[in-house]
N, C-alpha and C positions, 0 to 999 in steps of 0.2 A: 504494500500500500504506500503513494507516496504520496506527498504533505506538499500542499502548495500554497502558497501565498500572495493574494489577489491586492493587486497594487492599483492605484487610479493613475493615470498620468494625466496630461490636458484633455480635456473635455471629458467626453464621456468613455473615450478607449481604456479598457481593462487589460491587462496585461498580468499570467498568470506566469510566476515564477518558484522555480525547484528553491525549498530554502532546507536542506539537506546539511547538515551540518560536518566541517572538514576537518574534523577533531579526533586524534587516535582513541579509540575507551581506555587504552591501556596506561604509554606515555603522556598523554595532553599534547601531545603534539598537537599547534595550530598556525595557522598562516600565519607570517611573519609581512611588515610592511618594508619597502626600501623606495628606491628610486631605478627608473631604467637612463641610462648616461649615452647620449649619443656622440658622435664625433666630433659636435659642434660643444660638446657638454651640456647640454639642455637637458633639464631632469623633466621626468615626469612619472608620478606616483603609478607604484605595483604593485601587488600582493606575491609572495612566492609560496606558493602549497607544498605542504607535506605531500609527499608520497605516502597515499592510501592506498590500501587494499583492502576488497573484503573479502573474508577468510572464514571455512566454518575449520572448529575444528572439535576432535573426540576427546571427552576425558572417560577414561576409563577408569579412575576412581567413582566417578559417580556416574558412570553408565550415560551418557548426556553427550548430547553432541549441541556446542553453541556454535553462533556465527558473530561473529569479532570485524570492526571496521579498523583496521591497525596501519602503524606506520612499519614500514619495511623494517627500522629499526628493531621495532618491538617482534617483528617476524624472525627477527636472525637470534635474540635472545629466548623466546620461545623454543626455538630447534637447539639451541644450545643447551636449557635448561630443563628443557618440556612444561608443556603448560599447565600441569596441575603447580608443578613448584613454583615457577614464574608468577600463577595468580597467587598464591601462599606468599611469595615473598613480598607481593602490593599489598595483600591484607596485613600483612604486620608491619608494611609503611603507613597503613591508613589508608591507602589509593582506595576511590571507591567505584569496581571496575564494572558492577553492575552482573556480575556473574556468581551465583548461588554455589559453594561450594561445599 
């Protein structure tokens, strides 16, 4: 199901826009703002995204298969630690990943 967000602009034109949010569950990974620099130097305002991906994966401690919107980063410590420990080691940071364990 996606979530959309109906915007007015001049007059009476509606305009339905994706407001899906770009935010890992895991790190908080979120867009960061800077500047794009052209050769004349002339800035003008960017956003740079995390690399998302959405991912399901199985824990087999509790039988469950979730699906996870993560950043890459959080993908390669996942595979390194597995993800039952991985969400264990944010629960004892306080991270609150939204995953029942």
């Amino acid at each position: 199901m996606q979530r959309f967000q109906v915007r007015i602009l001049t007059g009476s034109l509606l305009v339905k826009t994706d407001t899906m949010s770009k935010v890992c569950q895991l790190t908080g990974k979120r867009p960061a703002v800077g500047n794009n620099v052209s050769h004349s130097n002339r800035k003008t305002r960017r956003r740079f995204l995390p690399n998302l991906q959405s991912k399901r994966f199985f824990i087999p401690e509790t039988g469950e298969t979730v699906r996870l919107k993560l950043s890459t980063n959080a993908i390669k410590s996942i595979n390194k630690l597995g993800v039952y420990a991985y969400l264990k080691k944010l629960e004892r940071k306080g991270v609150s990943t939204g995953v029942k364990l």
